[in-house]
N, C-alpha and C positions, 0 to 999 in steps of 0.2 A: 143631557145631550144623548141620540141617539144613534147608536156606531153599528152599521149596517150589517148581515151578515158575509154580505161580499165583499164589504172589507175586512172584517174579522179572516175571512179564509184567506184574502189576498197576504196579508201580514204573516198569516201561520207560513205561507208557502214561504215568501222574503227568509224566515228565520230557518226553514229547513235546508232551506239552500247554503245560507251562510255557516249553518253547523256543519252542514255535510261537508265544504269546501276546510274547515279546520280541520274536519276529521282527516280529511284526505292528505293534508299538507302534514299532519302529527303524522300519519303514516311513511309517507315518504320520509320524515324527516329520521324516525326511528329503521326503517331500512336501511337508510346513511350508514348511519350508526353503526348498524350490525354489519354492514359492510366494513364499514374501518376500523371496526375491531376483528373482524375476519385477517385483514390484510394485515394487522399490527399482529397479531397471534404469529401469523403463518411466518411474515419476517424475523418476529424471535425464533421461532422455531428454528427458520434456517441457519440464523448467528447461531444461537446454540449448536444447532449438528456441525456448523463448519468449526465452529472453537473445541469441540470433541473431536474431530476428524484431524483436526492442525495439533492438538494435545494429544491425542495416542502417538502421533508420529515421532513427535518430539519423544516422546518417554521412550521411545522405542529406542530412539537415536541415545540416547540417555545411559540406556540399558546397554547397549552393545558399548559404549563406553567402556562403561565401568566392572565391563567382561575386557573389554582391553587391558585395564586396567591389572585386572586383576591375573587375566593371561599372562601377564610384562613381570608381573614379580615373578610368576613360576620360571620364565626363562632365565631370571637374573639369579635363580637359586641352584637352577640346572646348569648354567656356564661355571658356576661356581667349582663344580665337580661333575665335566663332561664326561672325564675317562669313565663315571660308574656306567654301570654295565644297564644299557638301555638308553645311556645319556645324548647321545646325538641323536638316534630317532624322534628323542623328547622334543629337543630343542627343533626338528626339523615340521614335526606335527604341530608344536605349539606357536612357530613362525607363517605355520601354514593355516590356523586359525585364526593369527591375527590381520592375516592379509584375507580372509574372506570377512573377519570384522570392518576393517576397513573399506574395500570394496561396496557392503551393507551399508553403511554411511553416506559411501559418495553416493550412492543411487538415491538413498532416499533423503537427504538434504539438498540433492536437484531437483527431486521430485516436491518436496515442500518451498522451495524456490517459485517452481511453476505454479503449484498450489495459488499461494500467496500474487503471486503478477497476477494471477488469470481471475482472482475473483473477486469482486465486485466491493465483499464487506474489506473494510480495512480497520485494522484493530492494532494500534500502535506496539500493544503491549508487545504480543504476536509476532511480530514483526523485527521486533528486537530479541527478542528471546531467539527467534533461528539467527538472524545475523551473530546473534552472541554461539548458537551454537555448531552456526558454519567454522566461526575460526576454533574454536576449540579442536574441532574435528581435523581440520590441516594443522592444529599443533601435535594431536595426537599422532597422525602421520609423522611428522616429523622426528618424533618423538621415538616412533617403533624403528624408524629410519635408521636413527642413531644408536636407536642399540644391536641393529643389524650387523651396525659397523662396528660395535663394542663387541659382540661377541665374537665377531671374524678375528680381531684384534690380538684377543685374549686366548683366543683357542682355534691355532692356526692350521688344525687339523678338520675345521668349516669354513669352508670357503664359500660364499653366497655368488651367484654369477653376478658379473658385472650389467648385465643388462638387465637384470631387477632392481639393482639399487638406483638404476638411472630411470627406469620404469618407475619407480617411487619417485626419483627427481623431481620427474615432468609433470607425474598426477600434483605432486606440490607446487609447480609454479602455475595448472589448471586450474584450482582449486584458489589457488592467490589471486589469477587474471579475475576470477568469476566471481570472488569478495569484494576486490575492485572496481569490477563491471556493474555489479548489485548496489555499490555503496557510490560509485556515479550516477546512474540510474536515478537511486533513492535523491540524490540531493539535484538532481536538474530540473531546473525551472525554466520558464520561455515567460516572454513580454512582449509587448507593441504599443508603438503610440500611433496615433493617425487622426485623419480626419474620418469622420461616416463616410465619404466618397471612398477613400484610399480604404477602408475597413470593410464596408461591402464591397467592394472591387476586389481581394482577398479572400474575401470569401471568412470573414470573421463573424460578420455580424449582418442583422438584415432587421429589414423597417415591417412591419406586421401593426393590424389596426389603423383606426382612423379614417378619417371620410376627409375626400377630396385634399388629402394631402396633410390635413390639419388629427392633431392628438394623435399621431402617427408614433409607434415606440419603439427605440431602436433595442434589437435582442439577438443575445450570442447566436451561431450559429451553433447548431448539437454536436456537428464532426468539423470540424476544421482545423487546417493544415499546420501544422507545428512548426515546418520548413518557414513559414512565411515568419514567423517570429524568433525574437533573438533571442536563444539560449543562455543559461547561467548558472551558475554555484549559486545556490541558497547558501550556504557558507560563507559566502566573501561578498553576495550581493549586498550593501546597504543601502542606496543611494541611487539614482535614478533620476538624471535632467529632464525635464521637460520644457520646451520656448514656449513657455503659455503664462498667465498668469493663473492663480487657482481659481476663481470665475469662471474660465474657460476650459477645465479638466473635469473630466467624468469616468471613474472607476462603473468597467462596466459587469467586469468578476467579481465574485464574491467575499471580499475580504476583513477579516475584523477591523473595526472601525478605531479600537484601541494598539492595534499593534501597527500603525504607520501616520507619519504626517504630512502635509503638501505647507513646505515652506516659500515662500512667497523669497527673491534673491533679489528680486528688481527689476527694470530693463525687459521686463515680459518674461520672466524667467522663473522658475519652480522645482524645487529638488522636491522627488518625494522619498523620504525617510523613510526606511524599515527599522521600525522601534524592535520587535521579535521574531523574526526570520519564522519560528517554529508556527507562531500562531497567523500570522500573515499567508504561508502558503498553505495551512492547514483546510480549509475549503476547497480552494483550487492552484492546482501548478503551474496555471497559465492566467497571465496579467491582462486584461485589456486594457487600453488607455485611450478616451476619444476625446478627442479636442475640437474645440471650434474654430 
């Protein structure tokens, strides 16, 4: 059989077309690529420089410690024997260094405070490690306080003015409000249950996609209002009624599928269970809940 040369060309062109459209889709596809490991680089990158930038500060804070530290025994060796000659200057320089240690502290474990709120990566460890090393910091306060009062005590020839030691009171109960305010903070959750009406009408969530009404998908909203939903202690939250039965409930946050269960009570009714508080709000602090 005899296969024409104008077909023979026509077929070569058919298969240069189709290799050349491979070749172009290998291309794109390998730009991907190099794209998303651009962006996966440059993100570790930044974790790294922010866990170095959160880790100097810490050591820093650390360091001026255990300069307190070791400040607090010279004075407790100085009060021992004030009368020697040079003794009360010691003691007035060495109380006047621990209060500029102190001061270096408060600044910059508010400064690693705001650090921490303000950026983006959350790194648990991190995050406990300054909570763990805010209270140490108002113990050490405390700490220098009482021996403020130990050495006036003992040797009634220093008298510390009364409005420093209340000046250190106050920075103590600042310092309390703001471990408090931190470790509220840390543990407040918010919820809602509703219908899609009641949810987009809030301003929670909105319907995106879909033609003519149909395969329509309902999606969080990016910023919305936290006032509109009910706040909580992750601490004490377990439980959670809902009037629906579980057929009719749609978690629409992101939450592990092993750390909660929706038990069915009867009557159109549904508690949902928080099996581990830690891992449940560990995605997001805020609950959605749509019902039908």
């Amino acid at each position: 059989m005899k296969i024409s040369l104008k077909c023979v060309s026509l077929v070569s062109l058919l298969l240069a077309a189709m290799l050349t459209g491979c070749t172009g889709d290998l291309e794109k596809k390998v730009a991907e690529l190099q794209k998303r490991n651009a962006e996966l680089a440059q993100d570790s990158a930044t974790k790294t420089a922010y866990i170095e930038d959160v880790t100097r500060a810490i050591n820093s804070v650390q360091s001026n410690i255990d300069s307190i530290e070791a400040k607090a025994a010279s004075v407790r060796k100085t009060s021992s024997d004030v009368e020697k000659e040079g003794g009360k200057q010691k003691l007035a320089d060495d109380f006047a260094s621990l209060n500029d240690y102190l001061r270096d502290n408060a600044r910059k474990i508010n400064d690693l405070q705001a650090k921490l709120k303000s950026s983006r990566i959350k790194i648990k460890g991190l995050e406990t490690m300054v909570a763990t090393l805010t209270k140490t910091v108002a113990e050490k306060e405390k700490q220098i306080l009482d021996l403020q009062q130990e050495v006036t005590r003992l040797n009634g020839e220093l008298t510390f003015k009364g409005e420093e030691i209340k000046r250190k009171d106050d920075q103590l109960k600042v310092k309390d409000d703001q471990i408090g305010g931190y470790r509220k903070e840390i543990n407040t959750v918010y919820y809602i249950i509703g219908t899609k009406d009641d949810l987009v009408k809030n301003g929670i969530v909105e319907s995106k996609g879909g033609f003519l009404g149909i395969g329509r998908k309902t999606l969080l909203q990016k910023d919305f209002d936290l006032t509109k939903l009910t706040n909580a202690d992750l601490t004490t939250l377990s439980e959670i009624p809902i009037n629906r039965d579980p057929d009719s409930i749609e978690i629409i946050t992101p939450h592990a599928s092993d750390s909660y269960s929706l038990v069915s009570v009867g009557n159109n009714q549904t508690i949902l269970k928080i099996k581990s508080a830690q891992s449940f709000w560990q995605k997001s602090k805020s609950l959605v809940i749509l019902i039908d």
